[in-house]
FIVOZA-401591 format. One line per field, with one value per residue (C-alpha): residue number from 1; residue in three letters; x, z, y. Coordinates in Angstrom, 3 decimals, padded with zeros to 6 digits. Each point is the difference from the previous one (the first is absolute). Layout:
REM FIVOZA-401591
num <- c(NUM_...)
residuo <- c(ala_...)
px <- c(X_...)
pz <- c(Z_...)
py <- c(Y_...)
This chain:
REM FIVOZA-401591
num <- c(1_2_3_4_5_6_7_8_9_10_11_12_13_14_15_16_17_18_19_20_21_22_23_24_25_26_27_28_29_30_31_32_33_34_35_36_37_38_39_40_41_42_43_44_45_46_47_48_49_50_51_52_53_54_55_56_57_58_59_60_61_62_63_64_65_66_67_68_69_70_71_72_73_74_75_76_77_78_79_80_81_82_83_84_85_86_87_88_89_90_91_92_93_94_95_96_97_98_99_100_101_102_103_104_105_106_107_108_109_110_111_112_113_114_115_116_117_118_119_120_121_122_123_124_125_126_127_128_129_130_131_132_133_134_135_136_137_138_139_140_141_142_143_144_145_146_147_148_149_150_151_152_153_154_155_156_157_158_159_160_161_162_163_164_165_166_167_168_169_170_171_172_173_174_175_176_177_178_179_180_181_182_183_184_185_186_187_188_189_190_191_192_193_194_195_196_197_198_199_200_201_202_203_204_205_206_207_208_209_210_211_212_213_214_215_216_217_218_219_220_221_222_223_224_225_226_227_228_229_230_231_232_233_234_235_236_237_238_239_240_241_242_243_244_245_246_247_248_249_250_251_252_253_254_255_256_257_258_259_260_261_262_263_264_265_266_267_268_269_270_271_272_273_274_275_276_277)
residuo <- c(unk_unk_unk_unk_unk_unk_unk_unk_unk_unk_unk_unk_unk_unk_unk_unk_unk_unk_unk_unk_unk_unk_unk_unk_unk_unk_unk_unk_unk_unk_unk_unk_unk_unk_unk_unk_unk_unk_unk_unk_unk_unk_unk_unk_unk_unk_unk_unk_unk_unk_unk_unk_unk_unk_unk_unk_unk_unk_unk_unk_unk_unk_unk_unk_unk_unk_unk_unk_unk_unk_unk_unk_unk_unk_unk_unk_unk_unk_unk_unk_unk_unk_unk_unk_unk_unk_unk_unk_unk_unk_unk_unk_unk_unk_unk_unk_unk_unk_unk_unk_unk_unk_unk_unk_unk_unk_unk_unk_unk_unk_unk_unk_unk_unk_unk_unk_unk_unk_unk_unk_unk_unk_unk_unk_unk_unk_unk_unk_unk_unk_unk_unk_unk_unk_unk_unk_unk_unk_unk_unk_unk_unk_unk_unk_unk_unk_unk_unk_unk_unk_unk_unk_unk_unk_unk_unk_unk_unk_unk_unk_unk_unk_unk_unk_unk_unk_unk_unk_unk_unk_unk_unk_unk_unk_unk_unk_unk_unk_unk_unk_unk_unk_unk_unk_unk_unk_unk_unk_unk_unk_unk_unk_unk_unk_unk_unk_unk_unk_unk_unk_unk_unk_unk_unk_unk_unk_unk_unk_unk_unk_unk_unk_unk_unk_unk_unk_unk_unk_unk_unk_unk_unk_unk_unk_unk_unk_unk_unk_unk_unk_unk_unk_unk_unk_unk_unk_unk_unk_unk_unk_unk_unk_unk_unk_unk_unk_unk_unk_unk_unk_unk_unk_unk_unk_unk_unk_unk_unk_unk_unk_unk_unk_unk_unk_unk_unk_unk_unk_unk_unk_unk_unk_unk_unk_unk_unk_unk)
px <- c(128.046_-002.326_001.043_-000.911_-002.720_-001.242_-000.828_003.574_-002.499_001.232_-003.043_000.092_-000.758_-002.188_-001.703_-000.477_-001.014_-002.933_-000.948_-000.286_-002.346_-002.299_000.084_-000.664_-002.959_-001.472_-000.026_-001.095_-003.285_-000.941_000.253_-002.212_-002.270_-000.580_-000.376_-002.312_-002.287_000.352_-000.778_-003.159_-001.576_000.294_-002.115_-003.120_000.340_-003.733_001.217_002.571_-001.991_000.127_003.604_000.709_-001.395_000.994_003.625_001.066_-002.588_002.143_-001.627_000.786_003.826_000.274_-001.195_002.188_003.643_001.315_-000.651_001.277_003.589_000.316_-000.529_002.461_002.258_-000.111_000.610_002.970_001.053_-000.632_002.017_002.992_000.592_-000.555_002.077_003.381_-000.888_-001.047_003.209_002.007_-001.720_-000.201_003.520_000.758_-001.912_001.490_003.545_-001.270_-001.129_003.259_002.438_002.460_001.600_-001.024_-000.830_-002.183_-002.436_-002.746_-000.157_-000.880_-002.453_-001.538_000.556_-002.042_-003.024_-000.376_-000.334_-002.164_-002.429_-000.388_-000.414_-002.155_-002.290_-002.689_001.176_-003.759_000.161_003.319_-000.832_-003.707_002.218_003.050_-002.223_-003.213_002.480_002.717_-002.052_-002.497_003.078_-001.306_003.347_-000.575_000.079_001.829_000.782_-003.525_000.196_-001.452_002.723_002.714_-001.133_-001.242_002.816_001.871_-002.064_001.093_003.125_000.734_-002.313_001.896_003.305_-000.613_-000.307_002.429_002.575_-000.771_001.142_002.787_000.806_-000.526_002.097_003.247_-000.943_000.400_003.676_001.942_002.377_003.129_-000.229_-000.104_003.023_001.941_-000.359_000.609_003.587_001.085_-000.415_-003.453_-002.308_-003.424_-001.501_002.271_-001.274_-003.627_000.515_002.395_-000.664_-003.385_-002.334_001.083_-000.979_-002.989_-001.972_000.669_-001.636_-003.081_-000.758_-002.987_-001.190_-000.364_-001.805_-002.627_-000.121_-000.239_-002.551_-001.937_000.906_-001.455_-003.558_-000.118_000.609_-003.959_-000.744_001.311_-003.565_-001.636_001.565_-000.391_001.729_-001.363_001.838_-001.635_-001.334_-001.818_-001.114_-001.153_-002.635_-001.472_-000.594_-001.506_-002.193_-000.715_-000.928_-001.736_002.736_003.289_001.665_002.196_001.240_000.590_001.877_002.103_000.960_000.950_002.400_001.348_000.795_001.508_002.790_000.289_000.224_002.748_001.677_-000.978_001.235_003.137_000.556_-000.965_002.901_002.545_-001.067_000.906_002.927_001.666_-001.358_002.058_003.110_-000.276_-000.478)
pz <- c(085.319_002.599_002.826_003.612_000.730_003.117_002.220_-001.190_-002.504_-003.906_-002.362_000.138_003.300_000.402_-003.051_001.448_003.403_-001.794_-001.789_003.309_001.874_-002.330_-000.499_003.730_-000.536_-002.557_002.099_003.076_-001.647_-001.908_003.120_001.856_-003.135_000.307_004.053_-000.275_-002.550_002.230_003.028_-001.501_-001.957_002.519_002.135_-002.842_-000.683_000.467_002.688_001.386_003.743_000.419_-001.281_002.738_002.935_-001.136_-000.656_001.947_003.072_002.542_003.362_-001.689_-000.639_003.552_001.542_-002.181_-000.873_003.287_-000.335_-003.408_001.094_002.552_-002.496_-002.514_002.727_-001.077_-003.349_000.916_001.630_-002.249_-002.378_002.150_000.406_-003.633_-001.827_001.298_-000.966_-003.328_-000.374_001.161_-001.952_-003.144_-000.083_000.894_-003.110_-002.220_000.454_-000.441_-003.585_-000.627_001.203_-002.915_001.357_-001.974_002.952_001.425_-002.539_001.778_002.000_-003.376_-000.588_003.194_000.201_-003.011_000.673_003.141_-001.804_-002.374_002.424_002.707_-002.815_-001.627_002.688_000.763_003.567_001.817_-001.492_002.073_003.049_-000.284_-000.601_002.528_002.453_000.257_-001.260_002.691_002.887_-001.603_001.152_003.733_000.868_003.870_000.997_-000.942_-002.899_-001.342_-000.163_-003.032_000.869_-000.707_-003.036_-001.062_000.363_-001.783_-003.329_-000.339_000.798_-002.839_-002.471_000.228_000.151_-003.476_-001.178_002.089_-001.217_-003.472_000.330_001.717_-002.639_-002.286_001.774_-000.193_-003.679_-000.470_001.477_-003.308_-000.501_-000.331_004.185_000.300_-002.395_001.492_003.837_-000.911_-002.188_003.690_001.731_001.586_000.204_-001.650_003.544_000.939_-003.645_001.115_003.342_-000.370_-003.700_-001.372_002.857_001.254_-002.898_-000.790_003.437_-000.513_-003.212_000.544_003.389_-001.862_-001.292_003.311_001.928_-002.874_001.392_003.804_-000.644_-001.990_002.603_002.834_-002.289_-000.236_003.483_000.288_-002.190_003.533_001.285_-002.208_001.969_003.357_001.269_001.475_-002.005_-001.301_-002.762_001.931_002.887_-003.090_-000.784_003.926_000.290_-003.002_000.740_003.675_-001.380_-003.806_-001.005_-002.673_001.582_001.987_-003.654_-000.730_003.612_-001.224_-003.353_001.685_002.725_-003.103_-002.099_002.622_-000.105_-003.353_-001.694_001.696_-001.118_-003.194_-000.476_002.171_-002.881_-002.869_001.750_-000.025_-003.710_-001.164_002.093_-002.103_-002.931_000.116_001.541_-003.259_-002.321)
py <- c(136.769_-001.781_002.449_000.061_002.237_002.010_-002.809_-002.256_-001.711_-000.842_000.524_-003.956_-000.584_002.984_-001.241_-003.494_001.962_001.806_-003.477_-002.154_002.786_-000.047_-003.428_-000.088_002.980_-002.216_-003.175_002.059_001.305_-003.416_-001.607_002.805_-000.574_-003.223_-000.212_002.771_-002.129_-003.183_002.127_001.833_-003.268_-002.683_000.966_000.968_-003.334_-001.778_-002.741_002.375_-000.282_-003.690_-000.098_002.577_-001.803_-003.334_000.566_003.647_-000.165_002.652_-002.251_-003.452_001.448_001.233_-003.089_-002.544_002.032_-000.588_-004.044_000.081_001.930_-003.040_-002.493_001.086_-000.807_-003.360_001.011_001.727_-002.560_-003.256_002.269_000.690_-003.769_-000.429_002.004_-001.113_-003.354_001.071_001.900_-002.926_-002.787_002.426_000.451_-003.867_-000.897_002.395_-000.542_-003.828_000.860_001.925_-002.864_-001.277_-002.661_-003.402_-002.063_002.710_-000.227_-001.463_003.046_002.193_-002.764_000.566_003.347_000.398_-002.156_001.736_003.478_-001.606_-001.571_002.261_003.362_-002.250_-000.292_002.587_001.309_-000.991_-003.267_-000.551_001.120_-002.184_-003.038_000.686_001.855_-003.019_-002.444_-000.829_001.042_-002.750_-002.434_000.063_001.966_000.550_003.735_002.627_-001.856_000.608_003.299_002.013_002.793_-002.681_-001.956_003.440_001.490_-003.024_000.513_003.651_-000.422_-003.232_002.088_003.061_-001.063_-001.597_003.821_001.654_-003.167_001.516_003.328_-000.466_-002.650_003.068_001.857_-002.438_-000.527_003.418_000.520_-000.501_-003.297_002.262_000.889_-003.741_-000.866_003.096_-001.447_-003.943_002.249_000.922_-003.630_000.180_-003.118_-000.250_000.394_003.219_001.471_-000.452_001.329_002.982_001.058_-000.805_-000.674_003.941_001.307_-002.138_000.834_003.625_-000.138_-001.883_001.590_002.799_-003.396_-001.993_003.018_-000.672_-003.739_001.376_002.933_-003.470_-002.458_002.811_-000.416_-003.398_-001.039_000.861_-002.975_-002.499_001.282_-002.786_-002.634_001.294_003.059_003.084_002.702_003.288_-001.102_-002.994_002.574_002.088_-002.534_-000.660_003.754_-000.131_-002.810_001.475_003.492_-000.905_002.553_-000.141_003.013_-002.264_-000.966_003.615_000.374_-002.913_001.131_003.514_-001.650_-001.931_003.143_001.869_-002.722_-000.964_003.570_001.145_-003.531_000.928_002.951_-001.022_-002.973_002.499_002.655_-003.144_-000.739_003.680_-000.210_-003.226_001.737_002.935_-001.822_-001.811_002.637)
């Protein structure tokens, strides 16, 4: 009989206990293995000295970090305006590919050729044309603005992704919920809104923090058309100094945000995974 034993274990689960620490004793050492190897043959490496004072130069750091923190303001905030929109306009364009109604059609049509075009696109090559293109108009001011046309090309490129996976998501809410809410009287919209779309956001949400931890990365590529964001302010300290630290400053600002989104989305993952299972 698997009985309970001292510590209100069965032999299963103390088995299974005994198999996950040294699982975790395993992984521990490899990974202390491996560091250590990194950490002792780096630095034998023949250019090792001019890698160190071009990229991790302690003064250069110093002088630039604070600089770079105030420019990823504008990051921070180019994003905030942009991802409501891209949640709106993602979820416009998917429930325009889902509609069923005959005469609605063209909206599916449209729907579609949006997601094709603007995921067919390379993300730079949209903001070149949207960013140089309508300020090339003559709009007068603030309608000029890099920050706004910018901001315009993320937002239509992104929403063509984020319309996709919440497309996925309705797709994946079986036909029977559907059938089972028009059975007590509700209207095509009323399924949408109180049974599918529910359900549908809920599922897709570990897949759109993926789009926001991307969309906080890619908001670097509006410094090619004008703004001053950390990646652009990056590349005049490291024109003023003859230094790529500030690049390494950069990519450290951007980790500290983006890992713990990671692993937030990865947690959320596990999380449907189990609720599943």
């Amino acid at each position: 009989m698997n009985k309970p034993n001292a510590a209100g274990m069965t032999r299963r689960q103390a088995f299974e206990a005994r198999q996950r620490l040294r699982s975790a004793v395993i992984a521990a050492t490899s990974t202390v293995v491996v560091a250590s190897a990194i950490i002792w043959a780096v630095p034998r490496a023949p250019g090792w000295e001019k890698v160190q004072a071009s990229f991790f130069n302690a003064e250069v750091f110093a002088r630039s970090f604070p600089k770079l923190l105030d420019a990823f303001l504008i990051n921070i905030m180019i994003f905030a305006w942009c991802a409501p929109a891209i949640a709106i306009l993602g979820l416009l364009i998917a429930l325009a590919r889902d509609v069923r109604a005959p005469a609605l059609y063209p909206l599916r049509i449209l729907g579609a050729a949006y997601t094709d075009i603007f995921r067919g696109v390379p993300v730079i090559l949209t903001v070149y044309l949207i960013g140089f293109g309508i300020p090339g108009l003559g709009l007068p001011r603030p309608w000029n603005s890099p920050y706004i046309w910018g901001s315009l090309a993320l937002i239509l490129t992104y929403a063509a992704y984020v319309a996709e996976i919440f497309r996925s998501g309705i797709d994946s809410v079986h036909e029977s919920q559907r059938a089972a809410a028009r059975s007590l009287g509700l209207s095509e919209r009323q399924v949408m809104r109180d049974v599918v779309l529910p359900q549908a956001i809920r599922r897709v949400v570990p897949s759109q923090m993926n789009m926001l931890i991307a969309l906080q990365k890619d908001v670097s590529l509006l410094s090619f058309i004008g703004p001053v964001e950390i990646f652009r302010q990056a590349g005049v300290f490291k024109s003023l100094l003859a230094n790529f630290t500030p690049y390494v400053g950069a990519a450290l600002i951007f980790l500290a945000v983006t890992i713990p989104a990671t692993r937030y989305a990865d947690y959320l993952m596990a999380k449907q995974a189990r609720e599943r299972s």
